[in-house]
C-alpha atoms as an extended CHARMM CRD file, in Angstrom:
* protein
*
       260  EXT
         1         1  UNK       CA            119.2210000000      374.5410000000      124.3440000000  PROA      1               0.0000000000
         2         2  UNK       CA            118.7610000000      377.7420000000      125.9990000000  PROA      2               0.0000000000
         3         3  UNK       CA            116.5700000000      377.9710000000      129.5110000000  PROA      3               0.0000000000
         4         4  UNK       CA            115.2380000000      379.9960000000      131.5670000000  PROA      4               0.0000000000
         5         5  UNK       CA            113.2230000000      379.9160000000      134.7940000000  PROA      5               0.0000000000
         6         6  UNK       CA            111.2760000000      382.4830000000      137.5270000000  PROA      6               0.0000000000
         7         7  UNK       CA            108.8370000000      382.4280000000      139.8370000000  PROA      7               0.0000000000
         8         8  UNK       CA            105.7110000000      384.2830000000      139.0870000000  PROA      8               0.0000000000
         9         9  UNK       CA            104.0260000000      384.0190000000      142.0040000000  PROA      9               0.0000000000
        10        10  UNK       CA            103.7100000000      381.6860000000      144.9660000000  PROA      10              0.0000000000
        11        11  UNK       CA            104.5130000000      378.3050000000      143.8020000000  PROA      11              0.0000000000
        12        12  UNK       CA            103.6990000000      379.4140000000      139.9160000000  PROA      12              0.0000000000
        13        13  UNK       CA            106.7300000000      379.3940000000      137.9620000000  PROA      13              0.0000000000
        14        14  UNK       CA            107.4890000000      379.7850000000      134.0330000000  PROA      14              0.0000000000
        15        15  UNK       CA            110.2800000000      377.6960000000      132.0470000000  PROA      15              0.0000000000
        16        16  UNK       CA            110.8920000000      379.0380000000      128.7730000000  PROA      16              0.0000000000
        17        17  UNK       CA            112.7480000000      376.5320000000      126.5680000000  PROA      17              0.0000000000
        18        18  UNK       CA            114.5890000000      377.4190000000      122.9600000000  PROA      18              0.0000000000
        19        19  UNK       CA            115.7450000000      374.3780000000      120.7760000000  PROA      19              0.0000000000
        20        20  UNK       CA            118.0040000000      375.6780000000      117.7080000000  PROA      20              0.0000000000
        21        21  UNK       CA            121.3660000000      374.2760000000      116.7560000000  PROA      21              0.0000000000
        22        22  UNK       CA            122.3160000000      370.8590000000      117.9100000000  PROA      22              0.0000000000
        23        23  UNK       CA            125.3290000000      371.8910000000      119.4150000000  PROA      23              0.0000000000
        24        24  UNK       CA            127.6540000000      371.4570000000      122.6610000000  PROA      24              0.0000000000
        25        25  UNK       CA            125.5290000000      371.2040000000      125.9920000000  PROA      25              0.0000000000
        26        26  UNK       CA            122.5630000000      370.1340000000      123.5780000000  PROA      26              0.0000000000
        27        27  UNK       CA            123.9390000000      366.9060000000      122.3490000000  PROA      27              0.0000000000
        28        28  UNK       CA            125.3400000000      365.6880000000      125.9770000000  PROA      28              0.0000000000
        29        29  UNK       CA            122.4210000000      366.1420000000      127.4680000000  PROA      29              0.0000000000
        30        30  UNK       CA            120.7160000000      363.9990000000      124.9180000000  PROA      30              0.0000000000
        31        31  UNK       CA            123.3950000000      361.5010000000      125.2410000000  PROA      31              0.0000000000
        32        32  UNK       CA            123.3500000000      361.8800000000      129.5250000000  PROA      32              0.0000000000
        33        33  UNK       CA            119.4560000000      361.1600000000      129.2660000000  PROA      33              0.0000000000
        34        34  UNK       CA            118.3980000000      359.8090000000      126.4470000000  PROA      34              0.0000000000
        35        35  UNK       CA            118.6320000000      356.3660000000      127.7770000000  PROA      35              0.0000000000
        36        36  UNK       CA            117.2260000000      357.3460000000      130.9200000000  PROA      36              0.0000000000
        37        37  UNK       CA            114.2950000000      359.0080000000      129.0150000000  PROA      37              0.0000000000
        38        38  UNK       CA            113.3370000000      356.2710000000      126.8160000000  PROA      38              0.0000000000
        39        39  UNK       CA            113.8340000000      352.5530000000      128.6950000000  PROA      39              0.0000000000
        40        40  UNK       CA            114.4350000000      353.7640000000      132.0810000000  PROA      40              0.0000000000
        41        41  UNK       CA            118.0160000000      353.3520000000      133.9050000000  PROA      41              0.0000000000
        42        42  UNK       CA            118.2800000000      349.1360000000      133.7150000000  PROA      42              0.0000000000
        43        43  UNK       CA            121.1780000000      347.3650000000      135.9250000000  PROA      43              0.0000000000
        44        44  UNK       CA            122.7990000000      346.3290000000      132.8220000000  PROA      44              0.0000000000
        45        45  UNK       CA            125.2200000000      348.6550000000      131.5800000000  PROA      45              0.0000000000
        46        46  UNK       CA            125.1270000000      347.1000000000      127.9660000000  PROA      46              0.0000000000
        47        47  UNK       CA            121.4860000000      348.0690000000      128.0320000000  PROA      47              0.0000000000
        48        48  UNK       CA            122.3190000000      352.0040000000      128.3700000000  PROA      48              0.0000000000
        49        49  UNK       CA            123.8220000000      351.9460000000      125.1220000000  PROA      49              0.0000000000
        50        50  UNK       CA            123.0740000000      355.0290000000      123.6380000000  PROA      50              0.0000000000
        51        51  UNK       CA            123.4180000000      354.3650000000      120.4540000000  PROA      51              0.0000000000
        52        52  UNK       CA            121.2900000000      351.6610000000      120.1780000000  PROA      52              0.0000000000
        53        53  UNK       CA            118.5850000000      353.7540000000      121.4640000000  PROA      53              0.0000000000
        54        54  UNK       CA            118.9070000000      356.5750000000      119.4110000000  PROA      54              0.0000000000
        55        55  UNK       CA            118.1530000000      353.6880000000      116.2570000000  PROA      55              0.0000000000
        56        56  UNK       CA            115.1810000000      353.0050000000      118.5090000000  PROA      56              0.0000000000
        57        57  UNK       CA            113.7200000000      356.1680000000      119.1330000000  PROA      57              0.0000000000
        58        58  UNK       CA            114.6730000000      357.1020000000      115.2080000000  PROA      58              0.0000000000
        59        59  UNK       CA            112.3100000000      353.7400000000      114.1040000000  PROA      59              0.0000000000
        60        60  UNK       CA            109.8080000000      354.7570000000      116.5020000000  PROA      60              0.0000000000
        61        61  UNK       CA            109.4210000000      358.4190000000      115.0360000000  PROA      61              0.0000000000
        62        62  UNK       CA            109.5620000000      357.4280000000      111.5010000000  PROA      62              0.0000000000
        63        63  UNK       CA            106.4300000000      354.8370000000      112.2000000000  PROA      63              0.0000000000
        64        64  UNK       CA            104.2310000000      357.8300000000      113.0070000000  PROA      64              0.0000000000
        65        65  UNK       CA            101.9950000000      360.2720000000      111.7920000000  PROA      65              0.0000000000
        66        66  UNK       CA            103.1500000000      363.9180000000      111.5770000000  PROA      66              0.0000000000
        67        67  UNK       CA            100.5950000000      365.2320000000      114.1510000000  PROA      67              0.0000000000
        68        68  UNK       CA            101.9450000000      362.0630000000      116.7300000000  PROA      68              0.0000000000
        69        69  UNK       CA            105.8050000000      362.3270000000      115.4530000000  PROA      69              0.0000000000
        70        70  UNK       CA            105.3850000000      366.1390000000      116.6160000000  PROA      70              0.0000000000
        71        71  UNK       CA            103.7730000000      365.4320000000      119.8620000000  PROA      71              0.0000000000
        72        72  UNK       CA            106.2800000000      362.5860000000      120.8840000000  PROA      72              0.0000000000
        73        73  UNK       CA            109.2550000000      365.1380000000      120.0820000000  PROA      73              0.0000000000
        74        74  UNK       CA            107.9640000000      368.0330000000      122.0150000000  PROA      74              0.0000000000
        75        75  UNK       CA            107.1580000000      365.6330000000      125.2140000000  PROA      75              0.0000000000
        76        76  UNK       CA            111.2630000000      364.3880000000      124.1760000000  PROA      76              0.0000000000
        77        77  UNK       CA            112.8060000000      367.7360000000      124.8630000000  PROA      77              0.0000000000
        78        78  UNK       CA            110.3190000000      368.7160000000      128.1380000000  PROA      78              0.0000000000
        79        79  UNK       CA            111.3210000000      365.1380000000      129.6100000000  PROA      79              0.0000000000
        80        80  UNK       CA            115.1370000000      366.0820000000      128.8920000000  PROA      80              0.0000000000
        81        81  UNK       CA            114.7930000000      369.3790000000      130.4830000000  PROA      81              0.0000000000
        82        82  UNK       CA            112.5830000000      368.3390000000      133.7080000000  PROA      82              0.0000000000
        83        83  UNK       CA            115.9990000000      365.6130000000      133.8080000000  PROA      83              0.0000000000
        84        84  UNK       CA            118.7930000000      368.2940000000      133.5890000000  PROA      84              0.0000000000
        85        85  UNK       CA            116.6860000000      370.2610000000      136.3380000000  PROA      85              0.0000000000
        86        86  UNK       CA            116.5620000000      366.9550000000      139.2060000000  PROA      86              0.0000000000
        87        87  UNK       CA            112.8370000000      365.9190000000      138.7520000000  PROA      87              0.0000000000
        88        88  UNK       CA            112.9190000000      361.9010000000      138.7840000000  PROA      88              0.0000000000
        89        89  UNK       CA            111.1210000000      360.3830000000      135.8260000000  PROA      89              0.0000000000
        90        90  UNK       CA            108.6500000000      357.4680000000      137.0170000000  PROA      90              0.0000000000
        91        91  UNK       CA            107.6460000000      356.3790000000      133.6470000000  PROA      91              0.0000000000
        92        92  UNK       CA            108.9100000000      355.0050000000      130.2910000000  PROA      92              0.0000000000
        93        93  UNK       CA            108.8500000000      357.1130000000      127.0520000000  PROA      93              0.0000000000
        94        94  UNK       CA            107.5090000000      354.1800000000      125.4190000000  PROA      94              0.0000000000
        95        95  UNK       CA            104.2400000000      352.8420000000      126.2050000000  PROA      95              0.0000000000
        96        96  UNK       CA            104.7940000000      349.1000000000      127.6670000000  PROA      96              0.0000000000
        97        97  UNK       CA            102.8600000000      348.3820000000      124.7870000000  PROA      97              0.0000000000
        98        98  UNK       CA            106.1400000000      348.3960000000      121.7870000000  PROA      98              0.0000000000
        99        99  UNK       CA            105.8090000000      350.9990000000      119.0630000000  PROA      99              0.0000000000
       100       100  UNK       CA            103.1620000000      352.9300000000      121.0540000000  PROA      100             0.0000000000
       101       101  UNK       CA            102.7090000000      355.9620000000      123.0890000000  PROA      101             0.0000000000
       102       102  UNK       CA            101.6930000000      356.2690000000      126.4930000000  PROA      102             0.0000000000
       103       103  UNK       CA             98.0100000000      356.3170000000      127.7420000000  PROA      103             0.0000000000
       104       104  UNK       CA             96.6040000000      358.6620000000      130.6060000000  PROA      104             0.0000000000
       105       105  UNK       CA             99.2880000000      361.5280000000      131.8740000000  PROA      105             0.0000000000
       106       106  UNK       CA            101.9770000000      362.3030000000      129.5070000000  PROA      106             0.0000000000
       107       107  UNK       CA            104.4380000000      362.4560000000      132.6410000000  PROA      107             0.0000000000
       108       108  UNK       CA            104.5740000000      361.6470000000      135.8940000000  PROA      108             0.0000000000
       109       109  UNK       CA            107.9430000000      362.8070000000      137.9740000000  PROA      109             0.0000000000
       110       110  UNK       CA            109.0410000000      363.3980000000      141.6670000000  PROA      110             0.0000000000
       111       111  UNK       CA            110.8990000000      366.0470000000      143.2900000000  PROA      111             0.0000000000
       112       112  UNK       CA            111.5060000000      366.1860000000      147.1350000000  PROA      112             0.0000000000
       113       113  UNK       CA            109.0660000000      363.5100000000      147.6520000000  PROA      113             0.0000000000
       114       114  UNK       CA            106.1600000000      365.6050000000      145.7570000000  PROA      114             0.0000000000
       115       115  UNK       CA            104.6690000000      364.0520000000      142.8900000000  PROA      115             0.0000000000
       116       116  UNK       CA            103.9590000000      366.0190000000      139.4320000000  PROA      116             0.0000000000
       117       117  UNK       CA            101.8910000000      365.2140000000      136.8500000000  PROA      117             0.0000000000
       118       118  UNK       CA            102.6710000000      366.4990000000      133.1140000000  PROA      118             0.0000000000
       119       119  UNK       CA            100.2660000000      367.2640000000      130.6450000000  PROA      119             0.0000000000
       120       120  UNK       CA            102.0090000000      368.6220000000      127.0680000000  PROA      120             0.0000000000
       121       121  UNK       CA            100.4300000000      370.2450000000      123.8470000000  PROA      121             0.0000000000
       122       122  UNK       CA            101.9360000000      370.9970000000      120.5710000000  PROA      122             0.0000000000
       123       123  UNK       CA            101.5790000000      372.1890000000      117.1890000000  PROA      123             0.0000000000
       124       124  UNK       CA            103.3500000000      374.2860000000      114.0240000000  PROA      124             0.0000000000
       125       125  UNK       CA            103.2270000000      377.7050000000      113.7530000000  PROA      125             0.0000000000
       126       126  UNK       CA            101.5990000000      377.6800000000      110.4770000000  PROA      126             0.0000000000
       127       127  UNK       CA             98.6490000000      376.4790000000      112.0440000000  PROA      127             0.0000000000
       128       128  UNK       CA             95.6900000000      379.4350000000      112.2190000000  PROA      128             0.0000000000
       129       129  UNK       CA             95.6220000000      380.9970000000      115.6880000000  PROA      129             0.0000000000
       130       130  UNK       CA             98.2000000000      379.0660000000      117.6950000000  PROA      130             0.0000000000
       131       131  UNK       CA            100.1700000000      380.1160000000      120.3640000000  PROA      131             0.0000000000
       132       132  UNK       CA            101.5470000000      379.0180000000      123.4980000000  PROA      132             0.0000000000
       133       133  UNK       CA             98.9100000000      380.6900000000      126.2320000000  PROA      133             0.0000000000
       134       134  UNK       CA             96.5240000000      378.4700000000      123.7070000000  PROA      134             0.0000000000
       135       135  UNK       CA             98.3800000000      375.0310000000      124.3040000000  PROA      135             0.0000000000
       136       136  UNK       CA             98.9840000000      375.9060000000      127.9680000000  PROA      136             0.0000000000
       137       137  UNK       CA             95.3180000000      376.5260000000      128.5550000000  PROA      137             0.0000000000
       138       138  UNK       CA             94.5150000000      372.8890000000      126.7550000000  PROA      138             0.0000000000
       139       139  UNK       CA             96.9030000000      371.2900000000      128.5450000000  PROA      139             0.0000000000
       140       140  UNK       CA             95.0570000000      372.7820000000      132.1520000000  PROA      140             0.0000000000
       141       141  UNK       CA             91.6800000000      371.5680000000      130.9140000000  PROA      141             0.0000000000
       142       142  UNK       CA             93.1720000000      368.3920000000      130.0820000000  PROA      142             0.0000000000
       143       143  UNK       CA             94.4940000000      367.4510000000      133.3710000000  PROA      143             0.0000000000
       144       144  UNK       CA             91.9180000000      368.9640000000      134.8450000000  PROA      144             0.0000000000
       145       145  UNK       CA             89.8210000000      366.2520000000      133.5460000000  PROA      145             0.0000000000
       146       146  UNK       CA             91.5340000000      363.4800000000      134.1550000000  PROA      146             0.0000000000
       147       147  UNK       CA             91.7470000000      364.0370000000      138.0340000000  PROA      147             0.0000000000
       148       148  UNK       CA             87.8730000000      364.9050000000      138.0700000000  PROA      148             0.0000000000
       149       149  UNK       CA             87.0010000000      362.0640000000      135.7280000000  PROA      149             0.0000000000
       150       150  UNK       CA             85.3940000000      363.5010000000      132.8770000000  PROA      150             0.0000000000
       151       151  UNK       CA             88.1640000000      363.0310000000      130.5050000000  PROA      151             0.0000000000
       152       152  UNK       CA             86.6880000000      361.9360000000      127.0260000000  PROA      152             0.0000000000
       153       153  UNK       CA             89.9810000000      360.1570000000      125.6310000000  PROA      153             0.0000000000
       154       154  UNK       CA             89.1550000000      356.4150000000      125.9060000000  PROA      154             0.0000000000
       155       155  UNK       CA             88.1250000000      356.0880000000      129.3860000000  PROA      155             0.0000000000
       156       156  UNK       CA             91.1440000000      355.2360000000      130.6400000000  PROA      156             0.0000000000
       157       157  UNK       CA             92.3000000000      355.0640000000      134.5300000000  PROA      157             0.0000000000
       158       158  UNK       CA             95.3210000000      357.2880000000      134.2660000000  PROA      158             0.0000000000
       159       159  UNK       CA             96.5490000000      356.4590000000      137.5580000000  PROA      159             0.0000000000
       160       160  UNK       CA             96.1890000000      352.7480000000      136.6470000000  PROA      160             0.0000000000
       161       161  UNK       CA             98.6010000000      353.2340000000      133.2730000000  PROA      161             0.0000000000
       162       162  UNK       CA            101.2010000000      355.4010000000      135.9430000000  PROA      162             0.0000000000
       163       163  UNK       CA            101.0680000000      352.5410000000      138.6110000000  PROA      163             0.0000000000
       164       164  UNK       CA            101.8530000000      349.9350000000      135.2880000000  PROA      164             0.0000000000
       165       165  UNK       CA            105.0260000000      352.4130000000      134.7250000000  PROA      165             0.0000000000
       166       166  UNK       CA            105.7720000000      353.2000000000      137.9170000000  PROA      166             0.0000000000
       167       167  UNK       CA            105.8590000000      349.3770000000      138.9090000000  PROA      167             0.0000000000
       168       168  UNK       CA            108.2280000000      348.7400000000      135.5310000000  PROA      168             0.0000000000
       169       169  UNK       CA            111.9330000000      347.2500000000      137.1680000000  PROA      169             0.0000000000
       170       170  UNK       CA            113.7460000000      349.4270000000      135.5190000000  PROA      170             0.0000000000
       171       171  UNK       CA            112.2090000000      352.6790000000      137.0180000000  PROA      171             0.0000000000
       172       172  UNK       CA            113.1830000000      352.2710000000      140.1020000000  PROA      172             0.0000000000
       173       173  UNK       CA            110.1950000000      354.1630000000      141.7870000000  PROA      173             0.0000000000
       174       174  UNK       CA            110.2160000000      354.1300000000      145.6260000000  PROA      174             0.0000000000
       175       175  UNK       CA            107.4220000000      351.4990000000      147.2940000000  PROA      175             0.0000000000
       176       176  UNK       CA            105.3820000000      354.4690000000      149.2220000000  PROA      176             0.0000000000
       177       177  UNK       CA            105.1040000000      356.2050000000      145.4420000000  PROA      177             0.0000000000
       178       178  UNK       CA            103.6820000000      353.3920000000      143.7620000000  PROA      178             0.0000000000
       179       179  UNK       CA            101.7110000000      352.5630000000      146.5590000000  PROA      179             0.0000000000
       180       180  UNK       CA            100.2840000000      356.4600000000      146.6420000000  PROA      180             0.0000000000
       181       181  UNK       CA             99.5500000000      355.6420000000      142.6850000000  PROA      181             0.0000000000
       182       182  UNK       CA             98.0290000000      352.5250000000      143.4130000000  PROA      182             0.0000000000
       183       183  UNK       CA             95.3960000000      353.6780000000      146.0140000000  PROA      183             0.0000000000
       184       184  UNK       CA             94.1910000000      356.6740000000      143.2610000000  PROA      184             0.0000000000
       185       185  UNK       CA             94.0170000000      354.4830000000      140.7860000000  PROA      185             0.0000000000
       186       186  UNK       CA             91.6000000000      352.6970000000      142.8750000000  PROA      186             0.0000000000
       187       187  UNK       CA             89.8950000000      355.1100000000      143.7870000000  PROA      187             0.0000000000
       188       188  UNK       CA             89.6060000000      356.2100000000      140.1930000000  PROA      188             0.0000000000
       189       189  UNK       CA             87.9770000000      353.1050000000      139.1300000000  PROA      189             0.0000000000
       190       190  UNK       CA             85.9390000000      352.7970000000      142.0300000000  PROA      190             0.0000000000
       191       191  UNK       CA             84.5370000000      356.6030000000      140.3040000000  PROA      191             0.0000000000
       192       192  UNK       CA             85.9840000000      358.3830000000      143.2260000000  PROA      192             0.0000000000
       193       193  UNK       CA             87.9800000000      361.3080000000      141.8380000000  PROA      193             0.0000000000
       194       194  UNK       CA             89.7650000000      363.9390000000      142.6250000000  PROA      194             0.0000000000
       195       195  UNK       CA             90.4860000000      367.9610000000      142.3980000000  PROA      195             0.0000000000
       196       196  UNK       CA             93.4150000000      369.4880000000      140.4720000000  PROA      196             0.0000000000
       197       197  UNK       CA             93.6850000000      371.9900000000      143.5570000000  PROA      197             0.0000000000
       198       198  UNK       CA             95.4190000000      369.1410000000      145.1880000000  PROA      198             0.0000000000
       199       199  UNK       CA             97.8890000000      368.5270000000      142.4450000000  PROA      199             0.0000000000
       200       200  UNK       CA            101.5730000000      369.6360000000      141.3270000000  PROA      200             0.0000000000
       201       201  UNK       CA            101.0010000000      370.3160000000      137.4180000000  PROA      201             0.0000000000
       202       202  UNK       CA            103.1790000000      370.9540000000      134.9280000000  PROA      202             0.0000000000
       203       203  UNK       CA            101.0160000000      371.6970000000      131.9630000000  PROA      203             0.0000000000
       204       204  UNK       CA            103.3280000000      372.4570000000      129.1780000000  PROA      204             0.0000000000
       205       205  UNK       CA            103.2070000000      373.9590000000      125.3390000000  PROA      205             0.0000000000
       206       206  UNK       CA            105.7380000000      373.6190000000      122.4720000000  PROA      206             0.0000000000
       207       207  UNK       CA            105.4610000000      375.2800000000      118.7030000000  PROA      207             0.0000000000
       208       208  UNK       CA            107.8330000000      374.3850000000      116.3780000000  PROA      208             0.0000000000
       209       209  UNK       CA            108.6800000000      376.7470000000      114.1220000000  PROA      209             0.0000000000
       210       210  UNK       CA            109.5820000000      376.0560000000      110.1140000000  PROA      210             0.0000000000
       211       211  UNK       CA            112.6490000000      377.8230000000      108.4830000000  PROA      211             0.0000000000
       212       212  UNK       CA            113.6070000000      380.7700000000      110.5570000000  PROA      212             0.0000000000
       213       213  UNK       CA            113.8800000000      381.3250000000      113.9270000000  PROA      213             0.0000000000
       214       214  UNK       CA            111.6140000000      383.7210000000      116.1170000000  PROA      214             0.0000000000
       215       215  UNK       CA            110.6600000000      385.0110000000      119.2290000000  PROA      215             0.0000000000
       216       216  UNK       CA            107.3690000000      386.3630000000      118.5870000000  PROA      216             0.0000000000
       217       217  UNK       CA            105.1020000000      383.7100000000      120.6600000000  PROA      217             0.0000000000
       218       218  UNK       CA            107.9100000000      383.1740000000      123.1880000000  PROA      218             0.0000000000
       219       219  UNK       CA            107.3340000000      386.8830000000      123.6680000000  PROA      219             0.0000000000
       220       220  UNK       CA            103.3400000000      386.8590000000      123.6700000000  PROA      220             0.0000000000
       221       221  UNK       CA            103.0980000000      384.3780000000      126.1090000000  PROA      221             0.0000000000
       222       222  UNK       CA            105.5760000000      386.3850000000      128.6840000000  PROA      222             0.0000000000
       223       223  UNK       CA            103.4280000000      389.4300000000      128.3010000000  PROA      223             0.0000000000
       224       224  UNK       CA            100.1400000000      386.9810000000      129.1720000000  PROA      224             0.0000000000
       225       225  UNK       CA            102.2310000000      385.7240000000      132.0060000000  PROA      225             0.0000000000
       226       226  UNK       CA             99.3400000000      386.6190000000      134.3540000000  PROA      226             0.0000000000
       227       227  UNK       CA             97.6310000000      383.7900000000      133.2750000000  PROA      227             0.0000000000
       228       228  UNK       CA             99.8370000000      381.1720000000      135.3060000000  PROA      228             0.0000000000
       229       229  UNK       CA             99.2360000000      383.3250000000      138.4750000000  PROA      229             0.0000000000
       230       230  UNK       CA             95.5650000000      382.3960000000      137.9460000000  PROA      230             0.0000000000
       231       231  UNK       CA             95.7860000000      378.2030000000      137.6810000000  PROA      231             0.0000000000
       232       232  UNK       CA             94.0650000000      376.3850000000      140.3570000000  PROA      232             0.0000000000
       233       233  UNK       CA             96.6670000000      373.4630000000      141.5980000000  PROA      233             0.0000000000
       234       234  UNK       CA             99.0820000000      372.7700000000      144.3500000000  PROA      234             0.0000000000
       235       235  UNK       CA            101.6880000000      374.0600000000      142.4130000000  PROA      235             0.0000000000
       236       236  UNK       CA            102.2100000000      375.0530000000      138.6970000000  PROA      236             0.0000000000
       237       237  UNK       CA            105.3420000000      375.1970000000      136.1070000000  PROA      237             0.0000000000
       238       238  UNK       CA            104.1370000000      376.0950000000      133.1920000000  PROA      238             0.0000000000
       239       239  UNK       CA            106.3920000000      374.9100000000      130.4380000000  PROA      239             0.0000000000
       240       240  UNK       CA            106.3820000000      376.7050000000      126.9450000000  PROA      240             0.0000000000
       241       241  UNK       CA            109.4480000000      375.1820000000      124.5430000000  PROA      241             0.0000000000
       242       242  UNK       CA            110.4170000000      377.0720000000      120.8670000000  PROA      242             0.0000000000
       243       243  UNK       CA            112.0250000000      374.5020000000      118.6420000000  PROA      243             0.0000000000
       244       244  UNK       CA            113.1360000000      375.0590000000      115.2080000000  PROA      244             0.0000000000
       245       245  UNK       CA            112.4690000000      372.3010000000      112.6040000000  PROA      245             0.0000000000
       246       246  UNK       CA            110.8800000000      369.0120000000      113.8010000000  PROA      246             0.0000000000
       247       247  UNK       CA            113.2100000000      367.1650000000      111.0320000000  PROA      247             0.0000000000
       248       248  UNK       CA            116.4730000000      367.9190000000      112.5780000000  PROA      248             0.0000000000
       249       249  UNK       CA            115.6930000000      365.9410000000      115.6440000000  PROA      249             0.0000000000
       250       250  UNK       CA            115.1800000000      362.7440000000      113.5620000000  PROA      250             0.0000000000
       251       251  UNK       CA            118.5770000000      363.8940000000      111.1820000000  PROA      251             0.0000000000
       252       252  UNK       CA            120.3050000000      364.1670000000      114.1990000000  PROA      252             0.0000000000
       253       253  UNK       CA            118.8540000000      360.7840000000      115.7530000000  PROA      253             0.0000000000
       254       254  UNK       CA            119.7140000000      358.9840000000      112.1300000000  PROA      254             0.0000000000
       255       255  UNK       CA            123.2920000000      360.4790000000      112.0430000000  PROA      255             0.0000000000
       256       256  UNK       CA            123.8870000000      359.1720000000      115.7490000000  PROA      256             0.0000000000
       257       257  UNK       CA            123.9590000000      362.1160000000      117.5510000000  PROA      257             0.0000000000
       258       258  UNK       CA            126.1840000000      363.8200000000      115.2100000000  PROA      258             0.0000000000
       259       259  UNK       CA            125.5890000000      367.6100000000      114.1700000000  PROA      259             0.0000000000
       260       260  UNK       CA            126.9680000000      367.3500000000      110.4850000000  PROA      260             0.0000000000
């Protein structure tokens, strides 16, 4: 997994990601998080076993559709990174409901006591017009609606389904955080919303690409970089992740983290 991060402008920074080959620091970070990722960090050390989780998160992917199986990778390998870089996950990859997917914000994380809410698009690159500064735009409206409340997806109380995750043992999320989520998720259902201006976002857009590896909308989006400059929030990271061939994630879940 290659990386790369700058600063655009004040407090607007890009992270481009490139997933390829599963091999060296690629597969030890997977096996350094994935537990983390996925159930949280339990007291138990017999619960961190990785392989068991790996069959886990291979059954899980395998139960979905392609459009969800592609969405739930993506957010995988954002989580991962956002790990590897010190941000604190306050959430489970796995809804607390079993073999679902989480409700409301597709990440919440801390940093230096600032909380950051993740939002994360995907798609193929077959699909007709797609590109990254398109994800990355859906992803801002998204979030954008859930902190003013006119999100259409379910009516759900975001905040309420972070606070649920937040509050799960094995999290480990500091008293003053939850008790931060708590009081906007009151205020959410009491219809009292909020601004994104007052928000650390991390809006985020992955492609995968089929047979052959490329450049080309890793490269658009860096010559549209403008467009992160111009995001109303606290602070923004814009996240845009290349990754070659959905399938070899699961392969590589199913052969146990092996590369072969």
């Amino acid at each position: 997994m290659e990386t790369n991060a700058q600063e655009v402008s004040s407090n607007r920074y890009l992270h481009v990601i490139k997933v390829n080959k599963y091999e060296g620091k690629l597969s030890e970070l997977i096996n350094k998080y994935l537990t983390r990722i996925c159930e949280g960090e339990p007291d138990d050390e017999e619960q961190t076993d990785v392989p068991r989780v790996m069959r886990r998160l291979h059954k899980f992917l395998l139960t979905k559709n392609e459009t969800t199986k592609m969405g739930a990778i993506a957010e995988f390998f954002i989580h991962l990174y956002l790990n590897d870089s010190n941000y604190k996950q306050e959430f489970l990859f796995f809804n607390l409901e079993e073999k679902s997917i989480k409700k409301g914000f597709d990440g919440v994380f801390t940093k230096s006591d600032e909380i950051y809410i993740l939002e994360s698009k995907s798609g193929n690159e077959s699909t007709s017009g797609i590109s990254h500064l398109a994800k990355v735009k859906e992803a801002y409206r998204d979030l954008k609606k859930y902190f003013d409340g006119s999100s259409e997806k379910g009516g759900n109380n975001p905040w309420r389904n972070a606070y649920n995750h937040a509050s799960h043992g094995d999290i480990k999320a500091r008293d003053s955080l939850k008790k931060q989520i708590r009081t906007l998720a009151n205020l959410y259902d009491d219809e009292e919303y909020t601004d994104i201006k007052d928000y650390n976002i991390i809006p985020c857009s992955t492609i995968f690409l089929n047979e052959n590896w490329n450049e080309e909308h890793i490269n658009n989006f860096i010559n549209s970089s403008e467009y992160v400059s111009s995001l109303e929030a606290k602070s923004v990271n814009v996240i845009i992740l290349t990754k070659l061939d959905m399938l070899n994630f699961i392969n590589f879940l199913e052969l146990g983290g092996k590369n072969d």
